[in-house]
C-alpha positions in Angstrom: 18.9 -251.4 89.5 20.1 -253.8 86.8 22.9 -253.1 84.7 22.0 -252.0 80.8 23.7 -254.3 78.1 24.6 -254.0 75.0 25.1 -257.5 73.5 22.7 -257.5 70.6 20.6 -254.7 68.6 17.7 -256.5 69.6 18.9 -255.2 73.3 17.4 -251.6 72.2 14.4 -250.6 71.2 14.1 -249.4 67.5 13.8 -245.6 69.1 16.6 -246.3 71.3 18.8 -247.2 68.4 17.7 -244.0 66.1 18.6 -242.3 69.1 22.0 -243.4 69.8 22.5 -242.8 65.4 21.4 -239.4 66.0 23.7 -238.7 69.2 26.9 -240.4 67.2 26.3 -237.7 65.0 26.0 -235.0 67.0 29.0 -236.4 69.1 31.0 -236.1 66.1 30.1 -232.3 65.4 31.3 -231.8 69.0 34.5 -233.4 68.1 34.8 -231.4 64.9 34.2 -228.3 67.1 36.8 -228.9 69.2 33.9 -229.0 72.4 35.3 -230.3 75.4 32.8 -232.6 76.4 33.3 -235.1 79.5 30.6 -237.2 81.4 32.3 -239.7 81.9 34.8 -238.0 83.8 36.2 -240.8 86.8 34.7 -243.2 85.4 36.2 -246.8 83.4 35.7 -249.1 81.2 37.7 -252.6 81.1 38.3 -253.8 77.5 38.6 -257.7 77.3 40.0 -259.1 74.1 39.9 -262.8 73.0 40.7 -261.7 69.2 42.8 -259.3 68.3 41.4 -255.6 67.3 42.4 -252.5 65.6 39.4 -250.2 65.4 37.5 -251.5 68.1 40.2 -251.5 70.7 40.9 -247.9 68.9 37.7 -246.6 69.4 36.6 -247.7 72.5 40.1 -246.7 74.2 40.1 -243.0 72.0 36.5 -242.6 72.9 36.2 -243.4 76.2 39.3 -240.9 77.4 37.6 -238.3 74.9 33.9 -238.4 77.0 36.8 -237.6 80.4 37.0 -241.3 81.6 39.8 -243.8 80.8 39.9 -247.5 79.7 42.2 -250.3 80.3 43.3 -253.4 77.9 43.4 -256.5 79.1 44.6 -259.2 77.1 44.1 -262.8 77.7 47.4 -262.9 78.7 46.7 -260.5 81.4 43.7 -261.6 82.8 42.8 -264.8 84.7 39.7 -265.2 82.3 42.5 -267.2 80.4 43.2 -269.6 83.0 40.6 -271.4 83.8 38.2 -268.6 86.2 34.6 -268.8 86.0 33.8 -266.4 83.7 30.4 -265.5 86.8 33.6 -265.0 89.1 35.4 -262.8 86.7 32.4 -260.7 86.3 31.2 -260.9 89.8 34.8 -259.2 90.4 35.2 -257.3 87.4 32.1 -255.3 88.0 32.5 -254.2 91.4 35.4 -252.0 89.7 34.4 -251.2 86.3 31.8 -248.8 84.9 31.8 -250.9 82.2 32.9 -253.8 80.5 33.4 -254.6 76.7 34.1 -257.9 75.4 35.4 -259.2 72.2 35.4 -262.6 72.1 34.9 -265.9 70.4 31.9 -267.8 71.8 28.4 -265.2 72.0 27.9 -267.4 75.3 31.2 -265.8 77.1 29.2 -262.0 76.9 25.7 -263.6 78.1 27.2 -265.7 80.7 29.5 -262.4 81.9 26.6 -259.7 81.6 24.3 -262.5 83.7 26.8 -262.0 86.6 27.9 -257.9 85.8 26.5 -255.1 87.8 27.6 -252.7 85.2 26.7 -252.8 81.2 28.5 -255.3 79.5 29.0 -254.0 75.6 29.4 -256.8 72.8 32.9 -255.4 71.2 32.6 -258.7 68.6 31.5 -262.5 69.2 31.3 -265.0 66.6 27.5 -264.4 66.5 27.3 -260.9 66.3 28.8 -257.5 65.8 26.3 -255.0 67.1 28.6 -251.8 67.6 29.8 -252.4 64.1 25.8 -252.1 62.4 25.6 -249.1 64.6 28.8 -247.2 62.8 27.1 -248.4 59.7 23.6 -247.2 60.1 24.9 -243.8 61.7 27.3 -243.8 58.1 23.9 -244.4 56.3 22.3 -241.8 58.0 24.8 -238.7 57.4 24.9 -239.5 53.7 21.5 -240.1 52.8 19.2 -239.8 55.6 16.9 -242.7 57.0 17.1 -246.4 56.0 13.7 -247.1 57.0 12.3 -248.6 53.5 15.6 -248.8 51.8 16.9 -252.0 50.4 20.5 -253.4 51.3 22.5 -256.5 50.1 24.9 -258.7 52.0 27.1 -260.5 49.9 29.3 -263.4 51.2 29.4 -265.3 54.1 26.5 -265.4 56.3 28.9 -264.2 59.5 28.5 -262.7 62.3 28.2 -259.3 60.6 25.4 -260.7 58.2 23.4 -262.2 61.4 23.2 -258.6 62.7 22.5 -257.3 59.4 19.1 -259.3 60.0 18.8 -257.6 63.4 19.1 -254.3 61.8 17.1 -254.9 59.2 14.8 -256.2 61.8 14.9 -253.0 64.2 15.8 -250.1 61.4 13.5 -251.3 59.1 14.6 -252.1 55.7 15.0 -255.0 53.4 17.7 -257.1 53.2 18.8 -259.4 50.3 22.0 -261.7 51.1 23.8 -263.7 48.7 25.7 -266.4 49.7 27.3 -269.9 48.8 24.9 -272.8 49.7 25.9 -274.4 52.8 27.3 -270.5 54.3 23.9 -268.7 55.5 23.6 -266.4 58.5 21.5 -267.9 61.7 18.6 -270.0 61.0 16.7 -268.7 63.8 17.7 -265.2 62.3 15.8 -265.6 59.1 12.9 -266.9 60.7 12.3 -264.0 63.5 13.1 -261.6 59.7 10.7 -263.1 58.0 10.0 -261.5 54.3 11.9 -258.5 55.4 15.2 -260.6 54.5 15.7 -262.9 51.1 18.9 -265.2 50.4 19.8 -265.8 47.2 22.7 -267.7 45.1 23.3 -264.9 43.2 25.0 -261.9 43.7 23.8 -259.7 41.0 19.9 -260.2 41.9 21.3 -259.2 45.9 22.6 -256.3 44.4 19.5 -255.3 41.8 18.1 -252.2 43.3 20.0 -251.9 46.3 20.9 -248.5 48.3 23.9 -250.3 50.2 25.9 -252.8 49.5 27.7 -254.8 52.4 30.4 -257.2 52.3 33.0 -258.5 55.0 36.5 -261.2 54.6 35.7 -264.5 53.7 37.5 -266.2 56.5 37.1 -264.5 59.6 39.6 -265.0 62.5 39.8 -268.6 64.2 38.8 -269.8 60.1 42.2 -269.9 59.2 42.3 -273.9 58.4 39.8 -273.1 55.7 41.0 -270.5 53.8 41.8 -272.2 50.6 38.2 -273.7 50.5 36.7 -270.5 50.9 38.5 -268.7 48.5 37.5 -270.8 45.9 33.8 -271.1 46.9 33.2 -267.5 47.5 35.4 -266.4 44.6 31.9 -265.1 42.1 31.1 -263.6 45.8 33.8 -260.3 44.5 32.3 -257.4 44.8 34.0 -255.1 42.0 32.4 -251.7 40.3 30.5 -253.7 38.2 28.3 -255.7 40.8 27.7 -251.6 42.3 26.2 -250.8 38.9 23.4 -253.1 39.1 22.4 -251.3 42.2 20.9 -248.3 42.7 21.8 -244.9 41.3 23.0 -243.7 44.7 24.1 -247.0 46.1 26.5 -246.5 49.0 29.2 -249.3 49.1 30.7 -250.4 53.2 32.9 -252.8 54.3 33.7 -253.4 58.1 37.3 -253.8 57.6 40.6 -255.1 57.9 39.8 -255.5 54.0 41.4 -258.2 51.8 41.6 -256.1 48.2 41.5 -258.5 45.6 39.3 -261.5 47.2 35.7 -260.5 48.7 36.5 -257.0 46.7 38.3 -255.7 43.7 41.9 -254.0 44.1 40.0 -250.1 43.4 36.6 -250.8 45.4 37.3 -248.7 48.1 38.6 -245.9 45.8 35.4 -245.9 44.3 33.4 -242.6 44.8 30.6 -244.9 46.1 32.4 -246.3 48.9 32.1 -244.9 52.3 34.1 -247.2 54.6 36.5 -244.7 55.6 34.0 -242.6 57.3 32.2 -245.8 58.2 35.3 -247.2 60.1 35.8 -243.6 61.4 32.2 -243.4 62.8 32.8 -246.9 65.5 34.1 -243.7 67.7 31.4 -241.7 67.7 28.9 -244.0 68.0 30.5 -245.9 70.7 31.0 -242.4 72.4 26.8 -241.9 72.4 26.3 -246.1 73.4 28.9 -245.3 76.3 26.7 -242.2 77.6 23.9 -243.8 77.1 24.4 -246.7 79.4 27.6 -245.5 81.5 25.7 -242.3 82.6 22.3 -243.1 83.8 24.1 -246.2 85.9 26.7 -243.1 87.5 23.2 -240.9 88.1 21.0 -244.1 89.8 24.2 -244.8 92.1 
């Protein structure tokens, strides 16, 4: 049987997905009840990092040891990856004593060309294409504070990263409408729009994104391995703020989430996430239970079909 992987939404079906939302949350209550609860006892999942991580290395690590099973870091210090092996040779390797495997990395090709060779689920921790595990936290963040998104209208303001390309996949796969605003010259995946369709709008302009919206989305302006351009982008994405004021043009009950690290007084006011509205806390939170109910979901059946 062929490993699962996770490397894109578009890897699940839409039932799948509303599935995994529902188990984070039912993960979580577990948690909160102090439930022991460990399938994953024995088993373990390698953790390779290109870029540097707080909450997913966090999450993954916390969450993994939490379902019984353990995780191990590897840096590319630590791993041959970063001298020259064939990423098929790593994975040929790697999988023959991994559960698992979740990469954060740089180039999207590093996770298709690994899972291509991996006998056991490769998970998509971050590439520069995509952020998958991230929209999951988010949708599950959705969910527990005002039920389904299916209908519901979101805007991305900023850059058209890797967190706005799978914005589009969500939109795609949870059904809503998504309105981006972003400077000319900065929009997400071409071939993204086009597979959206009408479900997803850019615009110049933040405060037509915003118009209506039930959540509002926004991420740094320079994302790691950007550093060379940061003065540019400051001053291009500088009416890309999103303050109090761009939340009042949305929806009464508009929720406001950022992915985080957070860079307070550039893509958002010094107070946004003190606002009432703002749910990034639990949002950032929520990468661990959600992870937890991806991890079952593809670690477990693999374990059972051994």
């Amino acid at each position: 049987m062929s490993a699962r992987h996770f490397l894109s939404l578009m890897d699940c079906t839409p039932q799948e997905l509303n599935s995994l939302v529902r188990r984070g949350i039912e993960l979580k209550e577990l948690r909160e009840r102090g439930v022991l609860f460990e399938p994953l006892k024995n088993r373990v999942l390698g953790m390779i990092f290109e870029k540097a991580s707080t909450r997913t290395r966090l999450s993954f690590e916390a969450g993994m040891i939490q379902l019984g099973g353990q995780a191990i870091f590897l840096s590319p210090r630590d791993t041959q990856l970063g001298r020259g092996e064939p990423i098929s040779d790593s994975a040929i390797v790697m999988s023959r004593m991994l559960d698992a495997v979740m990469i954060r990395t740089f180039a999207h090709s590093t996770l298709t060309d690994f899972a291509a060779h991996s006998s056991v689920p490769v998970i998509n921790g971050l590439s520069d294409d995509l952020h998958p595990c991230q929209l999951l936290a988010d949708m599950q963040t959705f969910h527990e504070h005002r039920g389904s998104i299916a209908g519901k209208t979101v805007a991305w303001v900023g850059d058209g990263n890797n967190m706005c390309n799978t914005y589009i996949e969500a939109a795609i796969q949870f059904d809503f409408q998504l309105k981006v605003a972003c400077p000319e010259g900065y929009e997400p995946d071409a071939a993204l729009l086009a597979q959206a369709g009408d479900r997803v709008q850019v615009t110049r302009d933040p405060r037509e994104a915003a118009a209506g919206a039930h959540l509002i989305s926004t991420d740094v302006w320079a994302s790691m391995g950007q550093e060379d351009e940061v003065a540019a982008r400051l001053a291009t994405f500088r009416p890309y703020q999103v303050d109090r004021a761009l939340l009042d043009c949305a929806a009464e009950d508009v929720l406001f989430m950022h992915c985080l690290p957070a860079h307070r007084g550039e893509e958002i006011s010094e107070d946004l996430l003190d606002d009432p509205r703002s749910v990034a806390w639990d949002q950032a939170e929520n990468r661990l239970h959600v992870q937890k109910a991806l991890l079952e979901f593809l670690v477990e059946p693999a374990y059972h079909h051994a």
